[in-house]
Structures are given as structure tokens and as C-alpha cells.
C-alpha positions in Angstrom: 110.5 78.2 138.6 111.1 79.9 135.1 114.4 77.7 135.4 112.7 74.8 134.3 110.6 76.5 131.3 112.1 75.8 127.9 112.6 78.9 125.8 110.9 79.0 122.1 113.8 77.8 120.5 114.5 75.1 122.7 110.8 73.6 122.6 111.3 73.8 118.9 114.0 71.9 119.0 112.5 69.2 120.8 109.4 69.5 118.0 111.8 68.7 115.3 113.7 65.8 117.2 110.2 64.2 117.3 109.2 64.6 113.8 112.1 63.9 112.3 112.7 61.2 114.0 108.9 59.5 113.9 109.4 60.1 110.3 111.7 58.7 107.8 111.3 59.2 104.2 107.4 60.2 103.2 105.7 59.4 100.2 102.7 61.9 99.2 100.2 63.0 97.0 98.5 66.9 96.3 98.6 69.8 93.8 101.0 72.1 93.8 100.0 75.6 94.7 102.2 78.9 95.2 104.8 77.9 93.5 108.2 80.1 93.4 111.5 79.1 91.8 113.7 81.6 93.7 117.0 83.1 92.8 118.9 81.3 94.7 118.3 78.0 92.4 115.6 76.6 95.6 112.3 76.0 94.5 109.1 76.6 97.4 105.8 75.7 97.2 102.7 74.1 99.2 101.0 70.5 98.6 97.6 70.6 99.1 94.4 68.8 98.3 90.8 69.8 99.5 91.3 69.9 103.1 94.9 70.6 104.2 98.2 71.5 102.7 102.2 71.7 103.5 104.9 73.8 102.5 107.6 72.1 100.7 111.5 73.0 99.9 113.4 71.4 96.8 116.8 72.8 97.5 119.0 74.0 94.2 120.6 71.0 92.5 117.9 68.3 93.0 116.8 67.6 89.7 113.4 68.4 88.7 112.7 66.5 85.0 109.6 68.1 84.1 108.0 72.1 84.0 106.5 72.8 87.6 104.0 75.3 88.1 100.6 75.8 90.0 97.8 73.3 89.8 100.2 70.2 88.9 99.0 66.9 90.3 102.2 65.7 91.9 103.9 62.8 93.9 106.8 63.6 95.8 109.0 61.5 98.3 110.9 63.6 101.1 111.7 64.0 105.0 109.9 65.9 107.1 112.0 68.9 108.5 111.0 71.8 110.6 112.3 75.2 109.8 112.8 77.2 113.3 113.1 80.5 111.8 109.2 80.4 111.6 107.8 77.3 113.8 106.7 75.3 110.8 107.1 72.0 109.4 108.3 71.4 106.0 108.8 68.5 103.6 112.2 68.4 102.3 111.4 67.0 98.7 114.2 64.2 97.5 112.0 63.4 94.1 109.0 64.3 92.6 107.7 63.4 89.5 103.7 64.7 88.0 100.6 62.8 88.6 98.4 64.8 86.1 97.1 68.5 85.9 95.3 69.9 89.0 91.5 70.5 88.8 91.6 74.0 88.5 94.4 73.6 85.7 91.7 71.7 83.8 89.3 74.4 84.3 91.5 77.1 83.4 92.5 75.7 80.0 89.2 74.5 79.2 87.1 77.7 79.6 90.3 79.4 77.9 89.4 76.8 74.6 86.0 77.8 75.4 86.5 81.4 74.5 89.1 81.4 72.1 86.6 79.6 69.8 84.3 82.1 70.6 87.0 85.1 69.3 86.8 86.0 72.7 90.9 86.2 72.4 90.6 87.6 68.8 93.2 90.8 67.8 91.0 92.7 65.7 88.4 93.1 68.3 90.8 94.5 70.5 90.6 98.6 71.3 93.5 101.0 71.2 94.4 103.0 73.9 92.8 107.0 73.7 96.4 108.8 73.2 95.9 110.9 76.6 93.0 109.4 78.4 91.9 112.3 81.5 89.1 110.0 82.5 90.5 106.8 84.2 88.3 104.0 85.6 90.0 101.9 88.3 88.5 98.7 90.0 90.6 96.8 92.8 90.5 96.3 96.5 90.6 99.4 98.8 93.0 97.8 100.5 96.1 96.3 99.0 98.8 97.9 97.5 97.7 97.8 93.7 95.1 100.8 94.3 98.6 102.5 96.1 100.5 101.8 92.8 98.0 103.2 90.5 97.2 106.2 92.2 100.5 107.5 92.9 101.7 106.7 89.5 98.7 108.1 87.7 99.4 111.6 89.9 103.2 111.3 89.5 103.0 110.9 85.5 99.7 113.0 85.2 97.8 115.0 87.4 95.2 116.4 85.0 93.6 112.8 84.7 89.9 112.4 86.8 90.3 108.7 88.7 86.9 107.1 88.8 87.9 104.7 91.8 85.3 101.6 92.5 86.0 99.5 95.3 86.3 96.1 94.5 86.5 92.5 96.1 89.3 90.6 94.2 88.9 87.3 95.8 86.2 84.9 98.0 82.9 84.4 97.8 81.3 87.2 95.5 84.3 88.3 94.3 83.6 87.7 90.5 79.6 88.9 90.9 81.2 92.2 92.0 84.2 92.2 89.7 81.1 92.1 87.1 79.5 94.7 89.0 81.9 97.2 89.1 82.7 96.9 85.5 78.9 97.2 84.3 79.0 100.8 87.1 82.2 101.6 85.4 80.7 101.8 82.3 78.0 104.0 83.4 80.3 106.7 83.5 81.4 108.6 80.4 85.6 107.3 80.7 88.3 106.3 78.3 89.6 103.6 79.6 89.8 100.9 82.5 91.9 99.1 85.0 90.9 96.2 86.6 93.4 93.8 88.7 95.1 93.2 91.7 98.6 92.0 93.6 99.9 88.7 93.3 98.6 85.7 95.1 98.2 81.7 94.3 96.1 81.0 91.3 93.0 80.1 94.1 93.6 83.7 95.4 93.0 85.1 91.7 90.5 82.6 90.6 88.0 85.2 90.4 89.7 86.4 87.2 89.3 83.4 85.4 85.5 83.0 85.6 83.3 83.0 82.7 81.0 85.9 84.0 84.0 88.2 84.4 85.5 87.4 81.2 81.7 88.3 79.3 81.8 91.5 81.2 85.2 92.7 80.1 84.3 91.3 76.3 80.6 93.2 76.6 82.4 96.7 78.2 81.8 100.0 75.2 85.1 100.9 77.6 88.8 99.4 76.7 90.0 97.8 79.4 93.2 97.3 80.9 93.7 93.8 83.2 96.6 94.1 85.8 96.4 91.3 87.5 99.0 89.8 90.4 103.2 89.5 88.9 104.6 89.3 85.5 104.4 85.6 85.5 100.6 85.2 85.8 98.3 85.3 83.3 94.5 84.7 83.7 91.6 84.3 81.6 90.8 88.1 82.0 94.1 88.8 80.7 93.6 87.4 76.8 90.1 88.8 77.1 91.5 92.4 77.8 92.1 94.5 75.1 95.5 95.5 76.9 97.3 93.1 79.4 100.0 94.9 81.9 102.4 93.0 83.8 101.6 94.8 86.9 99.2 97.7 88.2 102.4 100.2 88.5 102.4 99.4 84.5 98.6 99.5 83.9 98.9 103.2 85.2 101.9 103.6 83.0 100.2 102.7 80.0 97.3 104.8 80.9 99.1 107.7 81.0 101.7 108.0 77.6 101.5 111.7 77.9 103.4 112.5 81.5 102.8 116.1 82.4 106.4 116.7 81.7 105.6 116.0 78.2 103.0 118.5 77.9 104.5 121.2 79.5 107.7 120.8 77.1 105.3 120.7 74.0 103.6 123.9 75.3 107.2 125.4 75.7 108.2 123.9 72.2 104.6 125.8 70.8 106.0 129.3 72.5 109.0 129.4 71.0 108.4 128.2 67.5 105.4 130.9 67.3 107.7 133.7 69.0 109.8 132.6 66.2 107.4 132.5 63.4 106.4 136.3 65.3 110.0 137.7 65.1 110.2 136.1 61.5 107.4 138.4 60.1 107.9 141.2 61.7 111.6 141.4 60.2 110.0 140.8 57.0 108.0 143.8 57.1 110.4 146.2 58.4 112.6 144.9 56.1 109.7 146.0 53.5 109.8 149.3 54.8 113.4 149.8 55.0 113.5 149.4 51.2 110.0 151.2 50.7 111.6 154.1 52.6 114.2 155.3 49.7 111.5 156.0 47.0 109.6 158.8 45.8 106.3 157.2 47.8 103.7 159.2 49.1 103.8 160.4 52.6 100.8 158.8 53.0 101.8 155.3 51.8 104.6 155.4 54.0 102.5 156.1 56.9 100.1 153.2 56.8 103.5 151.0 56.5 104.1 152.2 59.4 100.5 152.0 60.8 101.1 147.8 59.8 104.1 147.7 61.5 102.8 148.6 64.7 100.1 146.9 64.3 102.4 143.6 64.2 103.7 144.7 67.1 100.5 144.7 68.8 99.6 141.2 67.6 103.5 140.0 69.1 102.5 142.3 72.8 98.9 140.6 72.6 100.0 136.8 71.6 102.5 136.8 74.1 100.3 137.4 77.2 97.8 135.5 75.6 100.7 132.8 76.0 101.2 133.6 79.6 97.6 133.4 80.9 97.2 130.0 79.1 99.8 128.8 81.2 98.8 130.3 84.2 95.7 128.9 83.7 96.9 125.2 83.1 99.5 125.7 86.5 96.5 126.4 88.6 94.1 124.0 87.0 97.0 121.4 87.8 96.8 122.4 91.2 93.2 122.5 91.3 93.3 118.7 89.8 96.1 117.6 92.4 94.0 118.6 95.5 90.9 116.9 93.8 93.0 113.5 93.2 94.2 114.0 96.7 90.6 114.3 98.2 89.7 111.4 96.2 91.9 109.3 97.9 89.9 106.2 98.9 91.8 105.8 102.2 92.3 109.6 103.2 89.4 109.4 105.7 91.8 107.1 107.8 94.0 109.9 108.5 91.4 112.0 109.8 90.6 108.6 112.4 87.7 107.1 110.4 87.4 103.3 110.7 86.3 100.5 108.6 83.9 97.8 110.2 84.4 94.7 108.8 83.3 90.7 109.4 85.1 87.9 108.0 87.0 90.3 105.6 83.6 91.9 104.3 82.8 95.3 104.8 80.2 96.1 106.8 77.9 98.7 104.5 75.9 101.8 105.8 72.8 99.7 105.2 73.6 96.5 107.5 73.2 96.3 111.0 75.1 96.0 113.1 72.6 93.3 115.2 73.5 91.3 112.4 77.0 90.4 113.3 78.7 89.0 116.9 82.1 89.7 116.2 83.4 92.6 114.0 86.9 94.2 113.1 87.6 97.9 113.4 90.3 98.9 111.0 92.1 102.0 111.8 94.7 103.2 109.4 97.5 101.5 111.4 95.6 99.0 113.5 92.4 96.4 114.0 90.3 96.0 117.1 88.3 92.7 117.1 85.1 93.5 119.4 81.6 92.3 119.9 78.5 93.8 119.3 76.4 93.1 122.7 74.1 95.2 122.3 73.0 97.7 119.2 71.0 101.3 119.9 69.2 102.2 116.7 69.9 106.2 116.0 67.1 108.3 115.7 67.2 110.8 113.0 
């Protein structure tokens, strides 16, 4: 019997022999979202309007007249192809040529005008950088790699720094309201400086960053701020608000942190040395003094309180020198000490101990909700999510 059931690829292949044969060429319509020019010279992105969308390929050498990027208004003429590897279908673009800038395009630039009349955008209002911050605010998503990125750089560079971490929703519903949020708590604290971002996405995945309510609260913050939001390539509204931009979050932790801990401990070895130096120095001087003091007709008793001096240098080089060793003792275990607090503070370290996250529809479920609220919720385990539902809920008694 299993004789006669076709294996993936070969149901595939009849997919495609239908499709590509029901279809010749295809003339559509849509704005261009997730758009990549790869290095290979192909060009991928989806066509979608507000209901659907499809991925489409323009393979290297087709020419492409005009500057493509996300939110383009587009018409394009192709076949329709499926690509086995991954069981989809695909538009294989001959021509395309632009129909007009994509709605959220318009929106983009507009509120961009919007603001830069406003100085929003303006150089002089922007903040330097403290020149070692040790009080860092971060807001991003517990979850994606970005809070990874800047915690492990921030420790690798510089340990002494405190990491104020706020867990943040970065896109969806509510995700500028608590952008905004997090910002106004950060600000609450006394820090030197700011991150806010995320990883890459399409520009609906980072929308949040170019709302008007996020870009007042990064221009209203008494903190600078630091925007690290998705690749190199985009840019969002938060971005020219920001008193510092950084291509990525790995380089928002870099720029936080100019002095590494590498750096300090060679300008604390630099300071030992040039005042053992400055130690040595003097204390030739005076015995030089005394070798020349020592051939004259002086007084015993002058001659004795050189002496008295000299030892007494020699005291100050015996006393500077463990005062030298206990500072650095001091500093080795207070790195320590702020190594295992970064550590604790590790927003996902209760996962390796087998705490769970509940979550429904990608929002955390909070201490305060019940559960008799929700049907279906995801346990997330540090390698692993259960989908279950609630059929009954047992209040706890305290």
C-alpha cells in the first residue's frame, strides 16, 4: 500500500507541473516588502497588499531601471515557479517597473518632514556620550538576539558597567505604547546613557520605531540615547531623533563602552610605573644630596636628620607601593563581584534553572493576569514550547 503513496518530492513535483502549467506569464500589482539584493547579483523580496503577499525572485542579470527598496508600489510581469527546496511558490519576475511609493513609505517621509521642521533632527541638540558610562540602560525584547549582543559585549569590553535591562515589546500591537513606556521607567533611574533597538525585520516588523509617540519620547528623555535598530541598511525615524545612531546592537554596546577593561587596567599599570619612577627619581636626588653633604665639616647633627629624611622617603616608596597593591586587589575583586552581579542579572538565567515563560499570541502572560482569562497558552522553556489549554484554573491561597 505505501507503494502507491507519492513521496514529498514527488507530490511537489506534480504541484509545480500544475502551476506552471495553468499559468503562463502573470501580470501583478503590490508593495514591495523585505527586500534583499543578495551577493550573488539575485534580488528577493515579497509582493504584498493588505491581505496576502508572495515571494518573488529577479535572478542576476535582469535589468532593474530604477532604485528598489521596501514600501515601493510596483508592477511586475513573471511566471509562476515553485521552489522545492521549501514547498513554496514563487513568482519569477521578467520586468518590473514602479507604480508609486507604498503607503507606509508616505508615512515614513512625511512624519520624518514633520520633525525635521520641528529640530527634532537638529545637531546641536544632540548629547555626547559620558566618556566611561558604568550605568547602562537597555530596552529590547527578552527574547531575540539583540539583548544576547549587548550583554555579552557590554561584559566582554567592560564588566564594571551596572545594566539596567527593561523588557521590551519591539513590534505588534502596543509595541510603540511600551517602547514609550520603558523609556519614561528608564529615565527614572539615575543612568548615563541608553539603548533602545532591536534585530532586523521588514519595515512593518520595525514600524513601531517610526511612530510619532516614540520619537517625542526619545526627544523628551534628560538620558542620551542610543537607537540600534535591525541591519546597517535601516534607518528609522527613531534613528535621526537619537542622539547617537549604531548600525547594529553589537555596536550600540561598543559605543557604550570606549573604555574596555583592558584599557583601564593598562592605564593603572602605566600610573604604577611612572610614580615608581617619579619614587626612584627623588629618592636618588636626596641621597645624592647626602653623598655630597657627607664630605663637609657639618654637624653630626645635621647629618643625622639627612639621614632621618632619607628613610623617611623610603617609608613613603614601602607605604605607596602597598598602597598600589591593595587598590588593585580591590578593583580584581570588585570586577568579580560586578561579573557575578551581570551574570545574575541575566534576564533569561531563570531558564536554566527550568523556569518557564507563559505566553498567548506572543504576549506574556504577567503575574497579575489569570490564567481563566486565556484558552490556549505557550510554555516556553529555554529550549522548547508546549502549547496547552487551560481547562480549568485553581486560585492559590496564600
Amino acid at each position: 500500500m505505501a507503494e502507491n503513496i507519492p513521496s514529498v518530492s514527488e507530490l511537489t513535483k506534480r504541484i509545480q507541473l500544475v502551476l506552471e502549467s495553468s499559468f503562463d506569464f502573470v501580470t501583478v500589482q503590490g508593495e514591495i516588502s523585505n527586500y534583499k539584493h543578495h551577493s550573488s547579483g539575485h534580488r528577493y523580496f515579497s509582493l504584498k497588499d493588505e491581505n496576502a503577499q508572495i515571494s518573488c525572485t529577479i535572478w542576476k542579470g535582469r535589468p532593474v531601471k530604477f532604485q528598489m527598496s521596501d514600501g515601493i508600489k510596483v508592477i511586475i510581469t513573471g511566471r509562476i515557479s515553485v521552489y522545492p527546496p521549501q514547498g513554496k511558490y514563487q513568482i519569477d519576475v521578467s520586468s518590473i517597473t514602479p507604480l508609486g511609493q507604498g503607503d507606509l513609505y508616505i508615512a515614513f517621509e512625511a512624519l520624518k518632514k514633520k520633525l525635521d521642521e520641528k529640530g527634532y533632527f537638529a545637531s546641536e541638540r544632540k548629547r555626547d556620550l559620558p566618556s566611561m558610562p558604568m550605568k547602562i540602560g537597555v530596552s529590547t525584547s527578552s527574547t531575540g538576539a539583540a539583548i544576547h549582543d549587548i550583554f555579552s559585549t557590554i561584559e566582554r569590553r567592560f564588566p564594571l558597567a551596572e545594566i539596567y535591562f527593561r523588557p521590551t515589546l519591539v513590534q505588534g500591537d502596543g509595541s510603540a505604547e511600551d517602547i514609550v513606556h520603558a523609556i519614561h521607567e528608564l529615565n527614572n533611574y539615575s543612568l548615563d546613557v541608553i539603548i533602545i533597538g532591536r534585530g532586523g525585520g521588514s519595515i512593518e516588523d520595525l514600524w513601531s520605531y517610526n511612530t510619532e509617540i516614540v520619537a517625542d519620547a526619545i526627544f523628551h528623555s534628560s538620558i542620551p540615547i542610543i537607537t540600534a535598530v535591525g541591519h546597517e541598511v535601516d534607518f528609522t525615524i527613531a534613528d535621526f531623533v537619537s542622539d547617537i545612531r549604531a548600525a547594529t546592537p553589537t555596536a550600540a554596546a561598543e559605543l557604550v563602552t570606549p573604555i574596555t577593561i583592558d584599557y583601564l587596567f593598562d592605564f593603572i599599570g602605566d600610573a604604577l610605573n611612572s610614580l615608581v619612577s617619579l619614587t626612584t627619581d627623588k629618592i636618588k636626588d636626596e641621597q645624592d644630596k647626602l653623598d655630597d653633604m657627607s664630605g663637609t665639616n657639618i654637624s653630626r647633627r645635621i647629618i643625622e636628620k639627612i639621614k632621618m629624611n632619607g628613610q623617611m622617603v623610603d617609608d613613603y616608596e614601602t607605604r605607596n607601593s602597598q598602597n598600589i597593591k591593595r587598590s588593585i586587589a580591590f578593583l580584581s575583586q570588585r570586577l568579580s563581584s560586578l561579573e557575578g552581579h551581570c551574570k545574575s542579572l541575566n534576564p533569561v538565567a531563570p531558564f536554566n534553572k527550568g523556569f518557564a515563560l507563559l505566553e498567548s499570541d506572543g504576549k506574556m502572560i504577567t503575574k497579575d493576569d489569570t490564567l481563566g482569562n486565556y484558552i490556549y497558552i505557550d510554555i516556553v522553556r529555554q529550549n522548547e514550547k508546549a502549547n496547552v489549554t487551560v481547562n480549568k484554573v485553581i486560585p492559590k491561597n496564600n
